[in-house]
N, C-alpha and C positions, 0 to 999 in steps of 0.2 A: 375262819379263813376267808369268806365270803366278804368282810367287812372291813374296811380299815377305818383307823380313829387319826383326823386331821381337824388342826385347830387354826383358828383367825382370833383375832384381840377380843372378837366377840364371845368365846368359848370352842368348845368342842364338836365334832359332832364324827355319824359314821356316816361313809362314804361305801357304796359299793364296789368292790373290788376290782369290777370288770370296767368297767369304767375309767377313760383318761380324766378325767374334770377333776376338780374338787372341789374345797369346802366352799370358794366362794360363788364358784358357778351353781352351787346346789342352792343357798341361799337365793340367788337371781331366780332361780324357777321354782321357786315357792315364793317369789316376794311379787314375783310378774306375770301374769294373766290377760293377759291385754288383748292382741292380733292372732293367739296358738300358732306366731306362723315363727318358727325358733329359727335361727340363724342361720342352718343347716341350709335352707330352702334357697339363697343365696349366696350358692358355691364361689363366685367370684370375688366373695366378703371374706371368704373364709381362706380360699387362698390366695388375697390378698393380705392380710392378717400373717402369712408364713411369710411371705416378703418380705414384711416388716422385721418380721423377730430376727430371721434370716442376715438383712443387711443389719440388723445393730448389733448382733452378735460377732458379723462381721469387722465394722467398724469399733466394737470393742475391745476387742482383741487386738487388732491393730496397733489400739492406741493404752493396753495394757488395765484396763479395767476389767477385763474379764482373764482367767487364766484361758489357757489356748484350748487346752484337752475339753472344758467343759463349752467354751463357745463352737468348737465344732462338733458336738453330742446338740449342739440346739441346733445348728445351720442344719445338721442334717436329719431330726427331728422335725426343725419345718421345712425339709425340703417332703417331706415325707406328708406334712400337712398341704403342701402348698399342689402336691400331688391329687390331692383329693381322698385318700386313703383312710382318711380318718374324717369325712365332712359330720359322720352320724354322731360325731360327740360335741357341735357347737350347737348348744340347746337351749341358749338363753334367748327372750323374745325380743324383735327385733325392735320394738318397743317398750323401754326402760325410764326408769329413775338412774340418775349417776353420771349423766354424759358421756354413755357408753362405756363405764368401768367392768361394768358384767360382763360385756363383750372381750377388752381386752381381758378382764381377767381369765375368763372361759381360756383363749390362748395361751394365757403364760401357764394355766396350770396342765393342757391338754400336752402343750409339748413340752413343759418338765417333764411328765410321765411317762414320756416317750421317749426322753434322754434317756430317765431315768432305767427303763425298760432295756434300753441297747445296749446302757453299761452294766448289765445285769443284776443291776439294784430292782428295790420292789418301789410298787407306785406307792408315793407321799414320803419315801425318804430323801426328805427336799433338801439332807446338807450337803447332797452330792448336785444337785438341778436345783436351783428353788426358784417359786411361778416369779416371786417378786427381785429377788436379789438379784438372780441368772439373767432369766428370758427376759426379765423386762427390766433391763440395767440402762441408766441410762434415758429412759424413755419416763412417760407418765400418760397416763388415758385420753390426755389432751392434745398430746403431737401424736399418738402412736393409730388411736381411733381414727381419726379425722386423716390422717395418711393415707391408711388402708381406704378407707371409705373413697376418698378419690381416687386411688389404684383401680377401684373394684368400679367404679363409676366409668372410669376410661374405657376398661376393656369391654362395660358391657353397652357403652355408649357405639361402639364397633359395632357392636350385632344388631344392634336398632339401626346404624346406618346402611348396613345391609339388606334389611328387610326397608329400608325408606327408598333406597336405591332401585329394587326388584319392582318396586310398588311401581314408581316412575319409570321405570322402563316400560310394565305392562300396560299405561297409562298410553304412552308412548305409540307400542307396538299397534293399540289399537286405532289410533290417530291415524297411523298411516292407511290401517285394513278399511277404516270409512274415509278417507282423504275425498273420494268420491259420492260421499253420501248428501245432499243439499237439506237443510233443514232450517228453521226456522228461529234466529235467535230472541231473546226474550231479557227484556228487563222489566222491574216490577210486574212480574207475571203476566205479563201482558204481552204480543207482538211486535215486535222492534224489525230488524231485519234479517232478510238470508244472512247465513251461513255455513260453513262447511260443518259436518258433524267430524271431520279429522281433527279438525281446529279447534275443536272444544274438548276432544279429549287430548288433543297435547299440550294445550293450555293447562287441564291438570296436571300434564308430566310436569312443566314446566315448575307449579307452585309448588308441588312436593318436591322437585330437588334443587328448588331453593333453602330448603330447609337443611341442609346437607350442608352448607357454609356458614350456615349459624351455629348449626354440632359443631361443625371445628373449631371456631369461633371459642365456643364455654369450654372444648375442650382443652384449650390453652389456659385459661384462667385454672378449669378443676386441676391441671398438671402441674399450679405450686402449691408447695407442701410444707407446713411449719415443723418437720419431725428434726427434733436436736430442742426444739422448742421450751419441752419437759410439761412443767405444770401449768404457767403464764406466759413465757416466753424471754425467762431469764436464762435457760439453761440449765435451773439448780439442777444438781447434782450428775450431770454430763460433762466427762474434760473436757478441756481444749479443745478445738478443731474438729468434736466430735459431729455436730451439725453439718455440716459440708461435706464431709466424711461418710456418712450415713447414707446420706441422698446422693453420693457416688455411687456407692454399693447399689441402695433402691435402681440405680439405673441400670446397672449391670444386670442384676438379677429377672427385673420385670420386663425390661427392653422399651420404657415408656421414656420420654424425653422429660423428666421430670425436671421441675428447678427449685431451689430454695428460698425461699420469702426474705425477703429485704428487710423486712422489718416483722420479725418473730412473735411479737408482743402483739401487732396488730392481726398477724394469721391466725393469731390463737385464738381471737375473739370475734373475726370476721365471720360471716357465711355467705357473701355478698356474690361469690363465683352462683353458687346453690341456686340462688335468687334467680341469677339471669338464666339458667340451664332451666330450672320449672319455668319462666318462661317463657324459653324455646318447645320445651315440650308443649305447652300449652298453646302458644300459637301453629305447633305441628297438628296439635290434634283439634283446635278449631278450624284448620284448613280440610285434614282428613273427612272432619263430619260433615262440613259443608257441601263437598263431594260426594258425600253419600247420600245429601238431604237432595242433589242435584239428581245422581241417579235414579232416587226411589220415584221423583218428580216423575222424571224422564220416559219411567218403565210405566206410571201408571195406569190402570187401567186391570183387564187390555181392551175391552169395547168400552168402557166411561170414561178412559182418562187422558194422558196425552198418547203414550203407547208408541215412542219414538223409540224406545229400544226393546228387547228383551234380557233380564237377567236371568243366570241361572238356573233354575226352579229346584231347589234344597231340601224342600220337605213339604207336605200339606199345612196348608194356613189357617184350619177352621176344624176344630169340634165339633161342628155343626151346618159349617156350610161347603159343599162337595165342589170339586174345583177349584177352591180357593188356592193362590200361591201369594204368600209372601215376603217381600222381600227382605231376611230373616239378618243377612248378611250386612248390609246398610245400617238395617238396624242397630244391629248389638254394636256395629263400628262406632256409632253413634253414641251409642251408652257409653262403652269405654272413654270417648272421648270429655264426657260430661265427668267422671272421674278424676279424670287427669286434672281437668278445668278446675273442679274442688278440692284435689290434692296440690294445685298450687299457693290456694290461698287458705290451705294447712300449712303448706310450707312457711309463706310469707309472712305467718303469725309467727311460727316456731323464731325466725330470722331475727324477727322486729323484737321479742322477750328476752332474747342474750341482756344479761346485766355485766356491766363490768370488764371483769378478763376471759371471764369464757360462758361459750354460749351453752347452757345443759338443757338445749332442746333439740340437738345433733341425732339423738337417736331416731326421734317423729321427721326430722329434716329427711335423714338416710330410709327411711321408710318409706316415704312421700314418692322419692324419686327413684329407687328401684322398685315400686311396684310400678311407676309410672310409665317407664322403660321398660319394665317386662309387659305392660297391658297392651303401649302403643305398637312394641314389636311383633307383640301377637295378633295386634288388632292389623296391622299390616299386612301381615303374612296371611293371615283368613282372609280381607279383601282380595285381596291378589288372586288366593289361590283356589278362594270358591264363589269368587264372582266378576273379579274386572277381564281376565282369562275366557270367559265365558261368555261377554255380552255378543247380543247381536242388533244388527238395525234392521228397522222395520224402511227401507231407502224408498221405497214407493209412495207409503204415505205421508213421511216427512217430503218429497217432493210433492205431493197433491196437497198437503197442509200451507205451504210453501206458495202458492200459484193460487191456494183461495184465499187466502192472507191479507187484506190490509195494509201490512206493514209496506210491500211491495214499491207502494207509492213513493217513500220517499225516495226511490231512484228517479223520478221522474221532473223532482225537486229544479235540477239544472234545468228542463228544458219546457215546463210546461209555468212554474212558477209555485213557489207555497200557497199561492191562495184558491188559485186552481186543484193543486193536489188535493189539497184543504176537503172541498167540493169532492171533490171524488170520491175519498175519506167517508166524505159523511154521507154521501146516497150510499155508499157500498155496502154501508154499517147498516144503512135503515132500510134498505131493500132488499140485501142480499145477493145484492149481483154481485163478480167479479171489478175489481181492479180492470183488467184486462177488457172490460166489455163494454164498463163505461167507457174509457178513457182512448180505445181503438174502434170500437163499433159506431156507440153512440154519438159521443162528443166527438169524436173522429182531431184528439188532440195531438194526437202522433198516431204516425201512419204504422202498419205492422212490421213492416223495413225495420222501423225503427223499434221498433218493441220488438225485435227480436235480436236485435242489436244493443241491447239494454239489456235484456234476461236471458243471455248465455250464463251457463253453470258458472264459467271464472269470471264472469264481469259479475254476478253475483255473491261471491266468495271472496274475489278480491278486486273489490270496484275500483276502475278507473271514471273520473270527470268523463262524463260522456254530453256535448250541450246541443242545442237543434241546429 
């Protein structure tokens, strides 16, 4: 009584009792080894997946392909998956052979036996449910997969834009808190001119939610969907008007703005939405690192380095050396982003090997880009919350860094001339003196009136022409 005996054209086999799955989801986790990271782990696949079954069931019934009493034993079976109620039974790995057939089939058999179950039948007596006939009437691994997978992409595309949001706010909030901090900007790592330390950090808000209109952007494209499609995108064995019908329902149910593909045959075999969303990810998370490569700059030190800010201090930095702090949170943002970076051009392979009418690279696709979206959300949210939250400025010595500076000169540019500045430039560098010492003391080429009239904190943050 522990075991039942459920068959595929391949043979026989037993099935554990307890268990909603069957024969062919058992098969997929003995055939699949790959990621151990099984379906389960991405609840928004999974009820996404009930959606699906959900609106075709709906839409079947409708239109008379399915009798009524058993399409509403599935809608409500997967409203029951779509719940979350059952995530512990989709165990197949989320990387497959099949173009994600294991995956749907995991569903058609988890919620037959779920039918099956309410109508008081035992699991695997599929002439009352069946994974193939019932749940999956209508559909085929080809629209029914690739639906769900965008379904599940949308919603979780929301919680990354959440944690993208948060990020550039804190980015933001801190702009304002040093709006009065003067420091020293820098290109090719070298001296360039004042600027506000506010400036630089709402200039990060700014790049991270730019990236918020590019989300929406892919998120219009992942929102059509070939489902009515079937196998290629003929339709076989789905009535009439069942495609339109379908992704009615899918609207209803999921509340996304979903639409249906123009052209079926091409949805079937496209992945080109995929394409542009890794990336987006991937220019999100080369912008994220770059910001972190700025911070660690920023922080370091704190007596060898530049030592403009303080970050949070997280944990000890050294086995062996006492005081150390590292800046631990930069880092790993870093990593993550390096990740992503090589899980786009996993993608891009997957994309570019579709042969023909359908692409059976869809599962390493759908892989790529929720783990992508889960690392960058998280690598988001850890920034934010255990280190941009927490910076401080060191305002004193980025104003003394600032005022012994080189750079200085080129404000002097309008009124003394470049060739003169020039001159200035270069004894300051080979002797050591001030900017300010040659150029008012010595060579007495502007008077102090005037050089103080020049290096106010906002004539230096936001120059105005100032000429003699």
């Amino acid at each position: 009584m522990n075991q039942r005996r459920e068959h595929d054209f391949l043979g026989e086999r037993e099935i554990p009792n307890d268990v909603y799955y069957g024969i062919q989801t058992l098969r997929a986790i003995e055939n699949f080894h790959i990621t151990g990271i099984p379906l389960k782990v991405e609840p928004l696949f999974v009820q996404a997946l009930g959606y699906v079954k959900k609106a075709a069931a709906m839409a079947n019934a409708d239109l008379g392909a399915l009798k009524r009493e058993i399409a509403d034993s599935i809608m409500k079976a997967s409203d029951r998956v779509i719940s979350g109620e059952f995530n512990n039974q989709f165990i197949t790995d989320l990387i497959q052979g099949g173009a994600g057939t294991s995956v749907n089939m995991n569903a058609n058999e988890v919620i037959a036996n779920i039918a099956l179950e309410m109508q008081g039948k035992e699991k695997g007596d599929y002439q009352y449910c069946h994974p193939n006939n019932h749940v999956n009437c209508s559909q085929s691994t080809n629209d029914a997969y690739p639906t769900a997978f965008r379904i599940a992409l949308i919603n979780k595309l929301s919680l990354y834009k959440e944690s993208l949001r948060a990020l550039g706010d804190a980015f933001e909030a801190k702009g304002e808190e040093f709006s009065q901090v003067l420091k020293m900007g820098r290109t090719q790592l070298q001296d360039a001119v004042p600027m506000s330390m506010g400036d630089e950090f709402k200039a990060f808000a700014t790049t991270i939610r730019e990236e918020l209109a590019r989300i929406e952007e892919s998120k219009k494209l992942i929102a059509e969907v070939n489902m009515g499609a079937t196998a290629i995108g003929t339709g076989v064995n789905a009535p009439e008007g069942y495609a339109e019908l379908v992704v009615k329902h899918l609207r209803t149910v999921t509340g996304l703005e979903l639409v249906l593909a123009t052209d079926l045959i091409e949805a079937t075999n496209d992945t080109g939405a995929y394409v542009q969303l890794s990336g987006v990810l991937k220019r999100t998370a080369i912008k994220v690192s770059k910001i972190c490569n700025d911070l660690r700059l920023l922080s370091s030190g704190p007596r060898c380095g530049i030592n403009e800010i303080n970050l949070p201090p997280m944990q000890p930095g050294s086995s062996i050396m006492p005081g150390k702090v590292n800046p631990v949170i930069p880092e790993v943002v870093n990593q993550t982003a390096f990740y992503v970076i090589g899980a786009d051009l996993t993608l891009t392979l997957a994309a570019e090997a579709g042969q023909l009418q359908l692409n059976v690279m869809e599962p390493v696709i759908a892989f790529s880009l929720f783990t992508s979206i889960t690392y960058m959300t998280n690598a988001c949210n850890t920034l934010r919350e255990k280190c941009v939250t927490g910076i401080t400025a060191n305002a004193e010595r980025t104003r003394d860094m600032v005022m012994q500076s080189i750079g200085i000169v080129t404000q002097l540019n309008p009124i003394i001339g470049y060739e003169k500045s020039a001159a200035i430039a270069r004894e300051a560098l080979e002797t050591g003196k001030s900017v300010h010492d040659i150029a008012v003391k010595e060579k007495k080429l502007v008077t102090q009136e005037k050089w103080d009239e020049i290096f106010t904190f906002e004539n230096m943050i936001r120059p105005k022409f100032i000429n003699s």
